[in-house]
N, C-alpha and C positions, 0 to 999 in steps of 0.2 A: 248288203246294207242291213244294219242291226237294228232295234227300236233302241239299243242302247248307245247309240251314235246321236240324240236328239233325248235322249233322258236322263235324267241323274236323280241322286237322294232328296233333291232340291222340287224334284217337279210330280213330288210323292206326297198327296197328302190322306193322311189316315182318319179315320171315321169322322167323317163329312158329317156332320149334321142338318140335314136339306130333308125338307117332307115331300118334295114333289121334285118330278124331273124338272118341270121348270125352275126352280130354284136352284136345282144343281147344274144346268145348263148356264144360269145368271152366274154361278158362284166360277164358272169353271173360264166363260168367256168374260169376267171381272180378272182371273189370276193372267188367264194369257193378254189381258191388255196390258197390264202390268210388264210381264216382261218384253213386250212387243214393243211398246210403246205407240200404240193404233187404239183410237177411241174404243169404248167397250159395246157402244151400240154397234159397231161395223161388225163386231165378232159375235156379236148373240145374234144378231140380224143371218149372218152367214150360218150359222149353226140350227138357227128356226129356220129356215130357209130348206135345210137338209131333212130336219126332222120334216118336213110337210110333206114331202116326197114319200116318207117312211121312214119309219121307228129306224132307228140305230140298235136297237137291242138284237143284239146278237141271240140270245137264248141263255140257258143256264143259269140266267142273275148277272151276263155282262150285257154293255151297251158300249158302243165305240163311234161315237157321235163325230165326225169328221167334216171339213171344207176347205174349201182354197179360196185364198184370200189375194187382193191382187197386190200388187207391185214384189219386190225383192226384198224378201225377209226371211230372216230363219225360220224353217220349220219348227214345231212346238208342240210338246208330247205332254199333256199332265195325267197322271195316274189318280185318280180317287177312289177312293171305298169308304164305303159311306157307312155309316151307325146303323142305319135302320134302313131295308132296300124298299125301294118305292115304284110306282109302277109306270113304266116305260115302253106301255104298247109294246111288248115283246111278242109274238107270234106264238113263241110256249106259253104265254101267258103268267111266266114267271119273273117274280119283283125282281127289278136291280140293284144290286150292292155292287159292284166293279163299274167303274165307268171310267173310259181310255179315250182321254180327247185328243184329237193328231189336227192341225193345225198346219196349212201348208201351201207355198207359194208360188200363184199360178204361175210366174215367171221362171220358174224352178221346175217343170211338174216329174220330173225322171224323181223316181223315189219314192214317188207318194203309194202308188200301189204295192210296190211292193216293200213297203212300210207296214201297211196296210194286212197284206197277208202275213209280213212274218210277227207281228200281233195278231193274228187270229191264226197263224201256226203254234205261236207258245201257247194259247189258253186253250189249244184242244185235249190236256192230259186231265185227266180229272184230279190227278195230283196235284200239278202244280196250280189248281184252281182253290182248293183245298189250303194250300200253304199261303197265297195270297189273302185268302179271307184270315187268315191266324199271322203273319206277318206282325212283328214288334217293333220291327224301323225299317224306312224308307230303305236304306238301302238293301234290305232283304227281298223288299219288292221287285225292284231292279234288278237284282241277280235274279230271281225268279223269270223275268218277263225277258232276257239274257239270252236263257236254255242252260241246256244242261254243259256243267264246266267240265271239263275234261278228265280233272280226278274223278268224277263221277262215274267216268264211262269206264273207268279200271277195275 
């Protein structure tokens, strides 16, 4: 299972303007209520809920803020990169600009992890972390967070 089975150009948004993780955890869990159709307080609630455990920030400048949600719905991937990175309790201590929200349903749960790992397999190349922060449309992002295509590997 791909992250691009649950993403598209559509779930890509490009420099976020948000001053605080909390704001972009509001703006992120406002988009997936949207396409859910699930009040937006269930989804930030789920998602403060995760952060209270610990930071989501992966290191480098990403964070991948994640939860399950209950009954039977589509899982939900939004990709942001934000204008300005901001500070997300990361353990490097370093600000976040990438922020990858996975969205996913407990009645579902096969998938979720390793959803999970194959987004934090695509961002281990310093490359293609690199091309995400310089990315000019959504769907370049996409192809990015994909892997590498096949004419590549020729």
């Amino acid at each position: 299972m791909s992250i691009t089975d649950h993403l598209s150009a559509t779930d890509v948004i490009l420099d976020l303007d948000a001053p605080n993780k909390r704001t972009v955890l509001q703006f992120l869990a406002t988009e997936a209520a949207n396409r859910l159709g699930r009040p937006e307080a269930e989804i930030s609630e789920a998602l403060q809920a995760r952060e209270r455990l610990g930071s989501t920030a992966l290191g480098r400048g990403i964070a991948l803020p994640h939860a399950r949600l209950e009954g039977d719905l589509p899982p939900v991937v939004l990709v942001a990169r934000l204008q300005r990175p901001v500070d997300f309790e990361a353990r490097d201590e370093e600000a976040v600009d990438l922020v990858i929200l996975v969205l996913w349903p407990e009645a579902s749960p096969e998938g979720f992890l390793p959803t999970l790992s194959g987004i934090c397999g695509s961002l281990r190349e310093p490359q293609v972390l690199r091309r995400l922060r310089s990315a000019r449309a959504p769907d370049e992002v996409v192809a990015l967070l994909a892997g590498p295509s096949p004419e590549a590997a020729t």
